[in-house]
MARMARBA-304137 format. One record per residue (C-alpha): residue number from 1; residue in three letters; x, y, z negated. Coordinates in steps of 0.5 Angstrom, whole numbers, plus 500, padded with zeros to 3 digits. Each point is the difference from the previous one (the first is absolute). Layout:
<node><seq>NUM</seq><type>ALA</type><X>X</X><Y>Y</Y><Z>Z</Z></node>
...
# end
This chain:
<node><seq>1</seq><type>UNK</type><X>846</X><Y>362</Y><Z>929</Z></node>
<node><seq>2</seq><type>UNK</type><X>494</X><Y>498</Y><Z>504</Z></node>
<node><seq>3</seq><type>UNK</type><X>498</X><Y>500</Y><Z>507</Z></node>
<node><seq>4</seq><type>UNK</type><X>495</X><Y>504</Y><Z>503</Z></node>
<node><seq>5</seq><type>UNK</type><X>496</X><Y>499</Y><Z>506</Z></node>
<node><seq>6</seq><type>UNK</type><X>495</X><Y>501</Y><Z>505</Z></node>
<node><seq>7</seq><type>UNK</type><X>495</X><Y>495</Y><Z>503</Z></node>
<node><seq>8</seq><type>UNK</type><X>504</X><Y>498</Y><Z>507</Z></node>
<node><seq>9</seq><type>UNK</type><X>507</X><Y>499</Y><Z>496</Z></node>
<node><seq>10</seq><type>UNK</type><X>503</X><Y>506</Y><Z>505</Z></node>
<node><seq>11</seq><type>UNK</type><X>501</X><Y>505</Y><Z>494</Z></node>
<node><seq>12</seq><type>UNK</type><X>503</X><Y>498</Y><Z>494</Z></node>
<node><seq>13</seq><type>UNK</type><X>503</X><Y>504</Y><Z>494</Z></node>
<node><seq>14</seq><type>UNK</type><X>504</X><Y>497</Y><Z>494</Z></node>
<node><seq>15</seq><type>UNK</type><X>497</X><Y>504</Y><Z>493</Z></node>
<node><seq>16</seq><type>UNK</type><X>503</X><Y>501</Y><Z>495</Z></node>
<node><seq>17</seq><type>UNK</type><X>495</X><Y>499</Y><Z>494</Z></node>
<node><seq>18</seq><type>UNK</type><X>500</X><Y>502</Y><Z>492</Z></node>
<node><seq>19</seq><type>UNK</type><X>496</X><Y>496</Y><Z>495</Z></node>
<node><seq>20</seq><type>UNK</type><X>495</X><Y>506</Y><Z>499</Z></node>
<node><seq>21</seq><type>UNK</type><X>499</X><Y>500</Y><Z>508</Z></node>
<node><seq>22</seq><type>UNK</type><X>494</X><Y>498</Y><Z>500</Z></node>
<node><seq>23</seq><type>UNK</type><X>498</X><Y>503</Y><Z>493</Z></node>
<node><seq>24</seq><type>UNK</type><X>497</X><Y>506</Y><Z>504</Z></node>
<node><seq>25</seq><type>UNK</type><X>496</X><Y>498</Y><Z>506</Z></node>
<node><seq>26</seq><type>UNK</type><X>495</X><Y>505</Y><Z>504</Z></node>
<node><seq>27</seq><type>UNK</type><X>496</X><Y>500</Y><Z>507</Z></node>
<node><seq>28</seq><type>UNK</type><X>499</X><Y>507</Y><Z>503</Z></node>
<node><seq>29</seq><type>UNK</type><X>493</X><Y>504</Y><Z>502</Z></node>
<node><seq>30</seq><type>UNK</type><X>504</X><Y>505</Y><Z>505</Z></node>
<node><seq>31</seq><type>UNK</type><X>497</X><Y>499</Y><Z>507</Z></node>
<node><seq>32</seq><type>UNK</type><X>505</X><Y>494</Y><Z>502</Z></node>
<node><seq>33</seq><type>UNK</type><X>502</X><Y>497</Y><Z>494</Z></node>
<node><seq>34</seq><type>UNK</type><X>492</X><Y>499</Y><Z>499</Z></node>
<node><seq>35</seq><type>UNK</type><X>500</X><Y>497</Y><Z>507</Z></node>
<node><seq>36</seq><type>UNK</type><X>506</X><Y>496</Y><Z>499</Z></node>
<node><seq>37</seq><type>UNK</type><X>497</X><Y>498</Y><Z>493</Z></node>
<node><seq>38</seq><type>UNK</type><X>507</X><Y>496</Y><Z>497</Z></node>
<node><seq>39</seq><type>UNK</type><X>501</X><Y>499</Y><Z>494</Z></node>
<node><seq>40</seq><type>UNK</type><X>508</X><Y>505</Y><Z>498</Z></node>
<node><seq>41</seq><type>UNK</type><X>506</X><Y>500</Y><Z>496</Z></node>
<node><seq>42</seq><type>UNK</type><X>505</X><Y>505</Y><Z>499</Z></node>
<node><seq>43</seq><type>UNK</type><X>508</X><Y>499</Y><Z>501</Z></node>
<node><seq>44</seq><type>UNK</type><X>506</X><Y>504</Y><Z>501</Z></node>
<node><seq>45</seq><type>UNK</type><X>501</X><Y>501</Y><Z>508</Z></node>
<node><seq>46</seq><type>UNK</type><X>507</X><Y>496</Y><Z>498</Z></node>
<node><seq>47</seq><type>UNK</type><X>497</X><Y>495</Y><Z>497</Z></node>
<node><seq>48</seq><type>UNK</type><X>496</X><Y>497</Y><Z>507</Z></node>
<node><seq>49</seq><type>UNK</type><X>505</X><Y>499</Y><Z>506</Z></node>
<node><seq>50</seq><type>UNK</type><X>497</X><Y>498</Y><Z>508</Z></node>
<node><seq>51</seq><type>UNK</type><X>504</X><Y>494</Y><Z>501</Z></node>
<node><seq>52</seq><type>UNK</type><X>497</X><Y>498</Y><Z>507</Z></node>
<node><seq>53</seq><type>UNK</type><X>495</X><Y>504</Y><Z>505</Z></node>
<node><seq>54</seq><type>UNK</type><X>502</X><Y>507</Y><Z>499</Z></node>
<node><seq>55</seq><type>UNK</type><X>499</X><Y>501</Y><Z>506</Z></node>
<node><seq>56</seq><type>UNK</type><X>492</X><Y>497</Y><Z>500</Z></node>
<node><seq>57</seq><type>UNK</type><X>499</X><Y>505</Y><Z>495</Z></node>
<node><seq>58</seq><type>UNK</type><X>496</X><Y>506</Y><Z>502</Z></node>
<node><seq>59</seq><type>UNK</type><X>499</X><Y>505</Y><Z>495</Z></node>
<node><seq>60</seq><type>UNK</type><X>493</X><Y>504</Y><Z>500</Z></node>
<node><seq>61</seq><type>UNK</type><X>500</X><Y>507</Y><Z>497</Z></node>
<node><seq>62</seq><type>UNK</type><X>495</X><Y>505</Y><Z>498</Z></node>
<node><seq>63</seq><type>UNK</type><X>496</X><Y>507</Y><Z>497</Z></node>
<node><seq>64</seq><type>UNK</type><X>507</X><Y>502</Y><Z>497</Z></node>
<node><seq>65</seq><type>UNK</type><X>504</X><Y>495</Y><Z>504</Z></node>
<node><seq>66</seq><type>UNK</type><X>505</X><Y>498</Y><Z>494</Z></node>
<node><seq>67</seq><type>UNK</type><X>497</X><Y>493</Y><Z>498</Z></node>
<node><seq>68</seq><type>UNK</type><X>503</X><Y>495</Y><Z>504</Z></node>
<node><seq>69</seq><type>UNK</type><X>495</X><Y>494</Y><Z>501</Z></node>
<node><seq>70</seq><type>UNK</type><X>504</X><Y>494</Y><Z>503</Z></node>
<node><seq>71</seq><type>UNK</type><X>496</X><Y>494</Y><Z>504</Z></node>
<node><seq>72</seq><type>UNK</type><X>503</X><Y>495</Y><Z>505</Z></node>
<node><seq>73</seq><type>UNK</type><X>498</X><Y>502</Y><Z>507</Z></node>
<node><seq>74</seq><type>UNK</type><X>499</X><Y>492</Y><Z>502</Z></node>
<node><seq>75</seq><type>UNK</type><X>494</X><Y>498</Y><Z>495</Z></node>
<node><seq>76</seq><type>UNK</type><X>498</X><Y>508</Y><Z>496</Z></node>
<node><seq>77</seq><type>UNK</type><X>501</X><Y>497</Y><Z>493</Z></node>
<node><seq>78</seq><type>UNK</type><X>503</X><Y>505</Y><Z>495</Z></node>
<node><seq>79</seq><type>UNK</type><X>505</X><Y>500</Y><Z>497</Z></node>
<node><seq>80</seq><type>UNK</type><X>503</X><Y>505</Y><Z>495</Z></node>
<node><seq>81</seq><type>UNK</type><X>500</X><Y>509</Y><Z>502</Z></node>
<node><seq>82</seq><type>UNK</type><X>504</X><Y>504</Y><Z>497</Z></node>
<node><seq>83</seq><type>UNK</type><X>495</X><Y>505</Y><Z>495</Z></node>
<node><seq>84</seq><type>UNK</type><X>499</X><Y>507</Y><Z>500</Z></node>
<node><seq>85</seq><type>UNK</type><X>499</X><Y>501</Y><Z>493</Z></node>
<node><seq>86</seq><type>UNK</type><X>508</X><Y>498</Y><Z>500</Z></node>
<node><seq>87</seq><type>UNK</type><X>504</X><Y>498</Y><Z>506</Z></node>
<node><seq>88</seq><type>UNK</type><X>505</X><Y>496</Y><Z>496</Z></node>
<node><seq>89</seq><type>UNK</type><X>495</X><Y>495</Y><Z>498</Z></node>
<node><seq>90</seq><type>UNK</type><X>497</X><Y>494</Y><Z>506</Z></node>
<node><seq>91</seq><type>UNK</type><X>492</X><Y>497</Y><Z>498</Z></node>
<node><seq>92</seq><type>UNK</type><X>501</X><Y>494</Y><Z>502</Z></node>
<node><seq>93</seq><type>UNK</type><X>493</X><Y>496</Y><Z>502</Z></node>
<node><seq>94</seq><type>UNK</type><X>501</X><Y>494</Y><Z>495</Z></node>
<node><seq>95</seq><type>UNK</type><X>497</X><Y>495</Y><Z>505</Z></node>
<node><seq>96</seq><type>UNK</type><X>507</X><Y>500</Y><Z>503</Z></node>
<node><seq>97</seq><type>UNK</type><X>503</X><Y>498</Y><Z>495</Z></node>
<node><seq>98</seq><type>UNK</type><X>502</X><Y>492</Y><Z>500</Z></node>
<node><seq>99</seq><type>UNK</type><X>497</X><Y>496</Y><Z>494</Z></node>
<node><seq>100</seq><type>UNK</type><X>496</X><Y>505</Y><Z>498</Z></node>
<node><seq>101</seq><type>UNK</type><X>493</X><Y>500</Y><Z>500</Z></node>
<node><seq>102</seq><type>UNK</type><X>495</X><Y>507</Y><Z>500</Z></node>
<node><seq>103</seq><type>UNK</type><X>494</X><Y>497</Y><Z>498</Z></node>
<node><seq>104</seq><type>UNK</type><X>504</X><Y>498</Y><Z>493</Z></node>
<node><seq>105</seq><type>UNK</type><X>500</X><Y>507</Y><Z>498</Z></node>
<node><seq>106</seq><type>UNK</type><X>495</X><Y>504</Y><Z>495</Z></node>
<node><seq>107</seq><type>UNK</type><X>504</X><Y>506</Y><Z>498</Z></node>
<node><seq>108</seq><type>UNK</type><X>500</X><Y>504</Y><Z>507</Z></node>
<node><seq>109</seq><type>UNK</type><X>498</X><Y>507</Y><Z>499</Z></node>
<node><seq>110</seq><type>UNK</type><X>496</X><Y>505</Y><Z>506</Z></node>
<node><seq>111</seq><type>UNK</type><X>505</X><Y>506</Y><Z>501</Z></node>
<node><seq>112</seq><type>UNK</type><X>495</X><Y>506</Y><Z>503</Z></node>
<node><seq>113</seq><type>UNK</type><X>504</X><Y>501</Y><Z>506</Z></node>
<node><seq>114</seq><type>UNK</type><X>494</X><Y>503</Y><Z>503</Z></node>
<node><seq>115</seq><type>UNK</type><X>501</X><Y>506</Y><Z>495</Z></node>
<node><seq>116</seq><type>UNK</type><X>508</X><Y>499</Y><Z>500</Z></node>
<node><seq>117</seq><type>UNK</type><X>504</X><Y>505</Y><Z>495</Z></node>
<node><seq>118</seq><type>UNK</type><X>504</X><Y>503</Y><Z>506</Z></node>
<node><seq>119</seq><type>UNK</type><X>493</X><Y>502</Y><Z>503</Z></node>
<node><seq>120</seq><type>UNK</type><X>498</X><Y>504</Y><Z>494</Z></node>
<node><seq>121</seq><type>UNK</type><X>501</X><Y>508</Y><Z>501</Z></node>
<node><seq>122</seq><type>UNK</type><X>505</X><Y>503</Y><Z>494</Z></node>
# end
């Protein structure tokens, strides 16, 4: 277990992580991952629990109001959101995680959520 938190320490979350967590790393250039520009991995909703500041977390929801995207209403870091691709996974910005540092990663991909699968006619 690892413990996730915000910049102020108000939220917190423990995450449970896999060796091959962090072997899939990706930034986002949809109209708010672009802005928030973190670096993510991907987990289980299981695997991350909020352990303090539930309620210092604001949820901000868009276009098809399925993702979920989580930030601390105190100082507006980012946290993890729930994906729209499949809401049983979390991303997670790792620069949250105690003990680990984004810029120590060179495998991160760009996920095209600009033009994003579910937005595709069938």
């Amino acid at each position: 277990m690892k413990k996730l938190t915000c910049h102020c320490g108000e939220v917190e979350a423990e995450i449970n992580l896999s060796e091959k967590t962090f072997e899939k790393l990706r930034r986002c250039n949809c109209s708010i991952c672009k802005r928030k520009g973190a670096v993510m991995a991907m987990i289980e909703t299981k695997d991350l629990k909020v352990t303090k500041g539930e309620d210092k977390i604001s949820v901000y929801k868009y276009h098809t109001n399925v993702a979920e995207h989580y930030f601390c209403k105190n100082c507006g870091i980012y946290t993890h959101h729930k994906m729209r691709s499949n809401p049983n996974m979390y991303g997670f910005n790792i620069g949250c995680v105690e003990g680990v540092d984004p810029f120590s990663f060179n495998n991160i991909d760009l996920f095209d959520g600009t033009n994003h699968p579910l937005d595709q006619k069938k």
